[in-house]
C-alpha positions, -999 to +999 in steps of 0.1 A: -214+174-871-230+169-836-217+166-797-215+133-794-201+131-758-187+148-732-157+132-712-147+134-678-111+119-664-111+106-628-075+091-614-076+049-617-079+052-576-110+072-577-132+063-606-151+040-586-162+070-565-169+093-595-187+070-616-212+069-581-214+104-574-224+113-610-242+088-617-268+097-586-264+131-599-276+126-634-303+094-621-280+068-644-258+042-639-228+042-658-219+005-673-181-006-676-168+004-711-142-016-709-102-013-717-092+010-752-057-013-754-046+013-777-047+043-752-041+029-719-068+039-708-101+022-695-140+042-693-173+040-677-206+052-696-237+068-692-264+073-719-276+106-720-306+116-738-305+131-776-279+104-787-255+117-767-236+100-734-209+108-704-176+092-705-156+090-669-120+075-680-086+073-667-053+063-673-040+029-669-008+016-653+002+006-695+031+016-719+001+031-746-008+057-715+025+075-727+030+065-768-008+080-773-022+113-775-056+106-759-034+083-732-006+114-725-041+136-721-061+118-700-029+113-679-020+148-675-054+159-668-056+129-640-022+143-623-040+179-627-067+166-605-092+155-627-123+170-637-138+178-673-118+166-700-133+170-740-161+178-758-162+155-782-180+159-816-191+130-840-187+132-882-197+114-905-166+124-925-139+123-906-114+124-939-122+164-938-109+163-905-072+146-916-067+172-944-074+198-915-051+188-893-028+172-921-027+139-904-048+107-903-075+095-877-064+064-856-086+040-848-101+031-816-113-001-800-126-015-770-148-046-761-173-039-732-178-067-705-207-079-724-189-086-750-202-056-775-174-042-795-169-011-799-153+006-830-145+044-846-120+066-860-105+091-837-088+125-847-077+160-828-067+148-794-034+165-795-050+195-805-074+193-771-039+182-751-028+216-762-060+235-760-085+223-741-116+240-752-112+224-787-131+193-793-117+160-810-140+144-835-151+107-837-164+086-864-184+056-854-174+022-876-204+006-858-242+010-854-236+004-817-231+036-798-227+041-755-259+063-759-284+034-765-270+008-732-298+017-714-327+041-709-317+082-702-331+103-681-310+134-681-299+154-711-271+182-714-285+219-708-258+244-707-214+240-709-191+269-695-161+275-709-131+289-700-120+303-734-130+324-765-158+314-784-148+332-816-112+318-812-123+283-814-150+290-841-127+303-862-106+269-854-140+251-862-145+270-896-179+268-879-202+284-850-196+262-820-239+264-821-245+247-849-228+216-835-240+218-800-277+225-809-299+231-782-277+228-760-265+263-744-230+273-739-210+303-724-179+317-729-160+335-701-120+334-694-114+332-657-091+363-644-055+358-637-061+321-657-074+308-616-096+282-642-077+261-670-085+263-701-118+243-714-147+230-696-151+242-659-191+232-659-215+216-674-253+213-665-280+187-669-317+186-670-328+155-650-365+154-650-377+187-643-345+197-621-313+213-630-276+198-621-247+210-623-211+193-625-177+212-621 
């Protein structure tokens, strides 16, 4: 297991503004994703260096928004404002995952303007609707993957949390470490719950500089 990518909901109004404001932050531009027709929801990406990318998504005016868990969740999260989503973590057995949570992975889908298609299994969304500083898990059906549409620049250094590391390694049945690698984390509930639960920050290493997204 590995982080795959980290996801970050804008309103449908605003996107436009968020995919531009990030993507000067982190020196990439973020490509249309496309439509997932199963969610409702639509995405723009940026590659990110070690395999990994940045999602900015929201919700779409569309029934699946409100049959789906990953449409209901980006959804709430857009009425909440916005802001960090999911950690999302990549398998390449996503059937241990199903026992787990004693359901089955759904799959997703969406064709990209340039007429890639995109395909993987999905599973754990409506435990990050619940709890946001748990991760879903992916596994890619294709050898195409939003990390190789273009040439990176800037790589993940460090996520905050707002939430208990040991609470969601014991969830993990592994150390939250071992997935995110080199990448540094930390761990700190907010008093009187001001944060939500989750992501509040992550920070990138663009070049030689330091940036850092809340």
């Amino acid at each position: 297991m590995r982080l795959d990518h980290v996801s970050y909901v804008s309103s449908h109004d605003q996107i436009s503004d968020v995919v531009n404001r990030i993507g000067s932050q982190i020196g990439t531009a973020f490509i249309d994703g496309g439509i997932h027709p199963k969610f409702g929801t639509r995405n723009f990406t940026a590659p990110l260096l070690n395999g990994q990318y940045i999602e900015i998504v929201c919700p779409l005016d569309h029934p699946a928004t409100d049959l789906t868990p990953f449409g209901m969740a980006v959804k709430q999260k857009a009425l909440d404002g916005g802001g960090w989503f999911a950690w999302v973590v990549s398998t390449d057995n996503i059937k241990d995952f199903e026992l787990k949570l004693d359901r089955k992975a759904i799959e997703g889908c969406r064709r990209m303007p340039s007429g890639t298609n995109l395909k993987w299994l999905q599973i754990g969304v409506l435990s990050t609707l619940k709890e946001p500083s748990k991760p879903f898990f992916v596994q890619w059906l294709v050898n195409e993957h939003p990390s190789k549409t273009s040439e990176p620049v800037a790589a993940i250094h460090n996520i905050n949390f707002n939430a208990v590391k040991t609470e969601v390694n014991d969830w993990l049945k592994i150390d939250v470490d071992r997935i995110l690698g080199t990448i540094g984390s930390e761990w700190e509930l907010s008093p009187n719950n001001l944060l939500p639960n989750g992501i509040t920050k992550i920070q990138f290493k663009v070049n030689n500089s330091y940036i850092s997204i809340e």
